[in-house]
Backbone bond lengths (Angstrom), bond angles and torsions (degrees), N, CA, C in turn:
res aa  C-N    CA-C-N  psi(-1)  N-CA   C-N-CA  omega(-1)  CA-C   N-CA-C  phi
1 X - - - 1.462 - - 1.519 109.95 -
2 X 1.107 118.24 140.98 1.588 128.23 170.74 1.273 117.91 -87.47
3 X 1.395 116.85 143.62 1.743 119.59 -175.43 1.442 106.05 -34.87
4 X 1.742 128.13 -38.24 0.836 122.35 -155.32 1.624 119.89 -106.00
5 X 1.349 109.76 6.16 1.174 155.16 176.52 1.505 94.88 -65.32
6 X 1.863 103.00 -87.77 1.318 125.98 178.97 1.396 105.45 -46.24
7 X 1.194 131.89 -69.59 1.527 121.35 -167.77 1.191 119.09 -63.60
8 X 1.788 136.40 -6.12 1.285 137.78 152.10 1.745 107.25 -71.96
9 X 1.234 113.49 -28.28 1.327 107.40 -176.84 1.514 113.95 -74.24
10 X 1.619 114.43 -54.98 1.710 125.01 150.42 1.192 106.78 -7.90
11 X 1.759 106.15 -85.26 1.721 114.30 -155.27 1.885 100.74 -58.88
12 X 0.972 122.52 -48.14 1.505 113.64 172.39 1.365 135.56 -48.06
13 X 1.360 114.25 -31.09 1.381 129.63 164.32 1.606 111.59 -67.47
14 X 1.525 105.38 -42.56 1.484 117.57 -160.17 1.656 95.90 -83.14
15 X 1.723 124.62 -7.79 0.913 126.49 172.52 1.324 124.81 -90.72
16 X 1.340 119.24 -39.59 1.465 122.81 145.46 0.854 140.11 -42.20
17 X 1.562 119.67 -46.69 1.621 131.02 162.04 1.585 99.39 -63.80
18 X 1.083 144.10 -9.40 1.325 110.66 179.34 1.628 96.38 -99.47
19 X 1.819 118.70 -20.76 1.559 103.19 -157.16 2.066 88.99 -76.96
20 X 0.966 120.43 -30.11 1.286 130.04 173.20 1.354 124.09 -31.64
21 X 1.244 111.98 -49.75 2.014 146.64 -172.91 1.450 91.06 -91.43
22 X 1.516 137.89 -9.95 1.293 118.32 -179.86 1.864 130.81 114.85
23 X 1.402 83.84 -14.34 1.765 98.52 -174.18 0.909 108.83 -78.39
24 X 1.558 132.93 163.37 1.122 164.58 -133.95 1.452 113.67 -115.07
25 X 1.707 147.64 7.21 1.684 111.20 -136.56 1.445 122.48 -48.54
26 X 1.384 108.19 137.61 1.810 113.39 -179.90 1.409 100.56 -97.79
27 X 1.478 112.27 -24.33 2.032 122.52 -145.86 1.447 116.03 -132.42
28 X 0.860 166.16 94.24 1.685 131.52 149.94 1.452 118.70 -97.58
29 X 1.109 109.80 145.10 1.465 103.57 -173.60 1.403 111.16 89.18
30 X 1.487 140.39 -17.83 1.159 103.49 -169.85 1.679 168.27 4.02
31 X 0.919 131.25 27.51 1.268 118.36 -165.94 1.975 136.23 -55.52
32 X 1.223 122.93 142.59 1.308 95.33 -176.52 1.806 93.40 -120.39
33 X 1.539 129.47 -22.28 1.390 147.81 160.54 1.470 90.86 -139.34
34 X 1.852 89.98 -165.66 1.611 115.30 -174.49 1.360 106.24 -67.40
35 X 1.116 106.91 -39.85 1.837 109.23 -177.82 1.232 119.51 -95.35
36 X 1.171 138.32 13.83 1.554 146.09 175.55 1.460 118.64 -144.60
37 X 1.601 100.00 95.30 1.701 124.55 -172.56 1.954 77.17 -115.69
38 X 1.638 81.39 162.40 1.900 119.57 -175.63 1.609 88.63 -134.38
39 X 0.840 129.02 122.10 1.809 112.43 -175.16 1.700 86.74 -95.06
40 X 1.181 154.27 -30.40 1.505 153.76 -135.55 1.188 105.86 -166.78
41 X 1.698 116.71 76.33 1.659 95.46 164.78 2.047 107.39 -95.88
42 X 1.045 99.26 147.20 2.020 101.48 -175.79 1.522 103.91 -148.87
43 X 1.058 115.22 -172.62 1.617 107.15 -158.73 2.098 84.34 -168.22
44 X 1.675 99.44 127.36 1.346 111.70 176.45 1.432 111.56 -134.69
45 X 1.266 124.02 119.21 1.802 127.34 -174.26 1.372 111.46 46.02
46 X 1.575 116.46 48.51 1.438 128.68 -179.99 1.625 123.91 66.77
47 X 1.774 108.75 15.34 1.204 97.64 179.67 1.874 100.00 -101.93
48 X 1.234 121.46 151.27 1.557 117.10 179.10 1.643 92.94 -92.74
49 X 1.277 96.49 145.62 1.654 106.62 171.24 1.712 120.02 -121.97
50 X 0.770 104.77 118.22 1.399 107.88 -171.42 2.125 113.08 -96.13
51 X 1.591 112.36 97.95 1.104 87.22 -143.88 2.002 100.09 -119.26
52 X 1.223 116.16 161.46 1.329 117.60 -160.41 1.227 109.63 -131.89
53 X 1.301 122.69 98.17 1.334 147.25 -166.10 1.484 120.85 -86.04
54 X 1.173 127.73 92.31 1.907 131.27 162.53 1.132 118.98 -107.06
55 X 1.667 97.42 138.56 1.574 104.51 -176.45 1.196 106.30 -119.18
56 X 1.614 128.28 179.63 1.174 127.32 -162.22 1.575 107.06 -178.53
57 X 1.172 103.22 143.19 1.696 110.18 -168.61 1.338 109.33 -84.56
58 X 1.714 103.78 -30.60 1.663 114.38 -166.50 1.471 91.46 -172.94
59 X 1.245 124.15 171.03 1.599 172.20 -170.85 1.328 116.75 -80.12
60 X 1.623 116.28 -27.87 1.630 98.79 -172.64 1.431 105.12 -72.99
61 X 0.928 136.88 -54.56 1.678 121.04 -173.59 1.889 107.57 -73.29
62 X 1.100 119.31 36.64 1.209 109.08 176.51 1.472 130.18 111.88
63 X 1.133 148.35 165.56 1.433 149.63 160.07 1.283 100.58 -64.40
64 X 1.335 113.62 153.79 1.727 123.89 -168.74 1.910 89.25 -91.56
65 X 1.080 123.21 -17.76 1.727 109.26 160.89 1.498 127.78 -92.94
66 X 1.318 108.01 16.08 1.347 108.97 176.68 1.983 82.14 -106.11
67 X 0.323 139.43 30.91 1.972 136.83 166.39 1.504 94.13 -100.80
68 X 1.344 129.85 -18.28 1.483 103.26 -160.32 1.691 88.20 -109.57
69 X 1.808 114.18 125.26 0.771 120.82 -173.54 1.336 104.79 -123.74
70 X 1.352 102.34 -179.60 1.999 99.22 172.06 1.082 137.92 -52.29
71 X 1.764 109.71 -25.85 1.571 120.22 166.82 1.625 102.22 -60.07
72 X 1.411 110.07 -53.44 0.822 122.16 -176.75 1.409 119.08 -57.10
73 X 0.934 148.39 -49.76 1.233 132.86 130.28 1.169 162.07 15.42
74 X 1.220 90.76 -78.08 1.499 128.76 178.40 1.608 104.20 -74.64
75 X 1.346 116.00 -28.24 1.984 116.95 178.87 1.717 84.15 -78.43
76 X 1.525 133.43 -51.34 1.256 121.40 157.50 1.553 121.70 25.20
77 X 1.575 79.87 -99.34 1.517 115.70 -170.81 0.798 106.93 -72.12
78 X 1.713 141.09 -60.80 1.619 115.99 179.24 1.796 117.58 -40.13
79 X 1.055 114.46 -35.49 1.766 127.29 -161.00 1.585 90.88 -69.28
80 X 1.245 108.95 -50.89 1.637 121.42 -175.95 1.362 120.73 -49.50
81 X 2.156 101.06 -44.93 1.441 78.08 170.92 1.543 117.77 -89.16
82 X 1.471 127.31 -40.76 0.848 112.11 168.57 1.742 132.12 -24.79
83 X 0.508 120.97 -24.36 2.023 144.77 -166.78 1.930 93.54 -78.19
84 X 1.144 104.19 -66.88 1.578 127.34 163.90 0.823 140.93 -36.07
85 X 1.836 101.65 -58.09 1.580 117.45 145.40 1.324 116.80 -18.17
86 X 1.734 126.09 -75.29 1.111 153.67 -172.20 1.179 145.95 -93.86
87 X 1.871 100.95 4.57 1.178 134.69 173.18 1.804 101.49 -76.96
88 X 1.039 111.41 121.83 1.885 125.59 167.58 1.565 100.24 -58.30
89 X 1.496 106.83 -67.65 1.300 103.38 -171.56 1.659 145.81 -68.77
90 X 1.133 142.53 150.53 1.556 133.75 -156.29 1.167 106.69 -79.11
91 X 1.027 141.58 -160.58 1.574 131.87 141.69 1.682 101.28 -161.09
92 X 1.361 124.29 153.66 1.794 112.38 -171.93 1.488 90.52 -94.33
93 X 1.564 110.27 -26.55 1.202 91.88 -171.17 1.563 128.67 -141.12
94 X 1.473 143.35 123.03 1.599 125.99 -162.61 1.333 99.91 -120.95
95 X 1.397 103.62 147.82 1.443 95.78 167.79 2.079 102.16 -148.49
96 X 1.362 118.82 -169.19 1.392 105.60 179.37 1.868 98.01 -124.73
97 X 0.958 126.10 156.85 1.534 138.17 -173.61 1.492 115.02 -127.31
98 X 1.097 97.47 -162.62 1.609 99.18 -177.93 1.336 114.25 175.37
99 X 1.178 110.79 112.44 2.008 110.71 171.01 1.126 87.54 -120.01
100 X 1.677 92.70 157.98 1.532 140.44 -157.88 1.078 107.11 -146.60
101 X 1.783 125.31 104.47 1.665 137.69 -178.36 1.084 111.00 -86.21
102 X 1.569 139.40 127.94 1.655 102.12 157.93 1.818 86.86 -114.78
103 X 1.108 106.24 131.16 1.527 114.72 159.38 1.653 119.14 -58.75
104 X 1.347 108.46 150.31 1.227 118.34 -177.44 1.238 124.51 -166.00
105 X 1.908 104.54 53.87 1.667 114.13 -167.40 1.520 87.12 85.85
106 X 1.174 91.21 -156.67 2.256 124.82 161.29 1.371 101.96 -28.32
107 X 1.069 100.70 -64.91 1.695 128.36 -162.86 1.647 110.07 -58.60
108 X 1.165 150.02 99.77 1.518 140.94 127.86 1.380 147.92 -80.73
109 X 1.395 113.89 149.27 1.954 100.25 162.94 1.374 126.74 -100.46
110 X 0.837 119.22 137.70 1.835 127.39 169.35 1.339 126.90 -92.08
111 X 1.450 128.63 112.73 1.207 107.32 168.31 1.655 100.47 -116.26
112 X 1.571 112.71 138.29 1.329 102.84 173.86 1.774 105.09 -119.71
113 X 1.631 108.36 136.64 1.093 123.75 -178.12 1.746 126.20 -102.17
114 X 1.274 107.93 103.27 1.774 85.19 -172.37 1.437 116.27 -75.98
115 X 1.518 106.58 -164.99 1.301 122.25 179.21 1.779 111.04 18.60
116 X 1.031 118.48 63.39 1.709 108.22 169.34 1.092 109.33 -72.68
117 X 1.764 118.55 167.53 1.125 146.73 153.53 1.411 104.74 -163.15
118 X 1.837 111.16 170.73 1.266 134.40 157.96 1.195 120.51 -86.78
């Protein structure tokens, strides 16, 4: 599988698990330029979620949520507002998230994290 392989496989899982829990998808893929993707925007009891998806085959270089750093981030939030900008709808409440896949064959784990920041 190719990095890009895996992270279509991630965001699909990470998309199920959220329609499962109740969410909404509004987005996938986001883009706002080349460098500012939203991989999962969805919306649950009027809050918008803005959500950031890593996958991972295995553990030696790390948990697939330690990748999301302040750069990382920070392309986030520009994408977010832009998104907002041009979003019709209100929302009371936004925040940004984060799942973390690790593959394992068939088999994966999920951890989903709300509201992040640095």
């Amino acid at each position: 599988m190719t990095n890009k392989t895996i992270g279509k496989h991630g965001e699909n899982i990470a998309k199920d698990f959220l329609i499962k829990k109740g969410f909404e998808i509004i987005e996938l893929n986001y883009h706002y330029s080349k460098i500012a993707e939203i991989d999962i925007i969805a919306q649950k009891n009027n809050i918008l979620h803005f959500i950031e998806v890593k996958t991972r085959t295995n553990i030696n270089a790390g948990s697939p949520l330690e990748a999301i750093n302040a750069k990382k981030l920070k392309s986030i939030y520009i994408c977010a507002k832009y998104y907002l900008l041009n979003c019709k709808k209100r929302y009371s409440k936004i925040q940004i998230d984060a799942i973390g896949i690790v593959l394992n064959n068939e088999a994966y784990t999920i951890n989903f994290i709300e509201n992040i920041s640095l």
